[in-house]
Structure formats: C-alpha cells, structure tokens
C-alpha positions in Angstrom: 97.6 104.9 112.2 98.6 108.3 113.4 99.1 108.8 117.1 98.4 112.4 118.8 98.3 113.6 122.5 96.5 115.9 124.2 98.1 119.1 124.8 98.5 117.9 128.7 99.9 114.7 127.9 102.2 116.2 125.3 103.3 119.2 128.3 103.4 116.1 130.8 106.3 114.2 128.6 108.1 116.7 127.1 108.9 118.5 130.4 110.4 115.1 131.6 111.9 114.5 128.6 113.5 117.6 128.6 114.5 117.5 132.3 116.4 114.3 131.4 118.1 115.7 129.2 119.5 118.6 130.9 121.4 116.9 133.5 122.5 114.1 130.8 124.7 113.6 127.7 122.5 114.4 124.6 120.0 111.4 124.1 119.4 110.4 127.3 116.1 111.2 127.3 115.0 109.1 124.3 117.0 106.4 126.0 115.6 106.5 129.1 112.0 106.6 127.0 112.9 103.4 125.4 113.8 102.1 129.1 111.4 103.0 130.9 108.3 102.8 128.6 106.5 99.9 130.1 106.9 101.9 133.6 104.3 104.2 132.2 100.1 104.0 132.5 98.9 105.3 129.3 95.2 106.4 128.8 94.3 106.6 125.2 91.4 106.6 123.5 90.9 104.7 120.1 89.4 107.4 116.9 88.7 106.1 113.3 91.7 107.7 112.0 94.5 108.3 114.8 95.1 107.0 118.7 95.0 110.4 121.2 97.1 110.1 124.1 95.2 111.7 127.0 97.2 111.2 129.6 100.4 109.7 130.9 101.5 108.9 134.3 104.2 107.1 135.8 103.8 104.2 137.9 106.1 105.6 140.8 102.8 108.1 141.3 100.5 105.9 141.7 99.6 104.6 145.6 98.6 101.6 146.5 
C-alpha cells in the first residue's frame, strides 16, 4: 500500500529533517527518524488504495 502526506505534514517533517541534518554529519536525520519514530503522534487517514499522512506532531508539543 502506498503511503502519501499532505503537503503540511510533508513541510512539517522535512523542515525537521533537514534542520537535523544541518548541524549533523550526513544521515543524521534518517537516524534520528528511526530513533525517534515512536516519539511521534501520527494522524492518518486510511483510502482504498494509499494511507495519507495528515499530520505529524511530536509528543514534546503536546501539554498535559
């Protein structure tokens, strides 16, 4: 099944991602994906033919 994102959740993680990597060695942003990744509330919504990311958040934004 193909996964897409909305152009706000795609903006949302590629910023970070690329953030990451500009004050790391070259990967570190995929690594810290692969860290991190359960760290993340994920709002999807389930289509016949794909998954669409809508949003993504990370739990250190989130109050209690």
């Amino acid at each position: 099944m193909q996964i897409k994102y909305t152009l706000d959740a795609f903006a949302s993680l590629t910023s970070l991602l690329n953030f990451i990597e500009s004050k790391n060695t070259q990967g570190a942003a995929l690594r810290w994906l692969e860290r991190y990744f359960h760290d993340w509330l994920i709002a999807v919504s389930v289509h016949v033919d794909f998954i669409l990311i809508e949003a993504l958040l990370h739990k250190s934004r989130i109050r209690n």
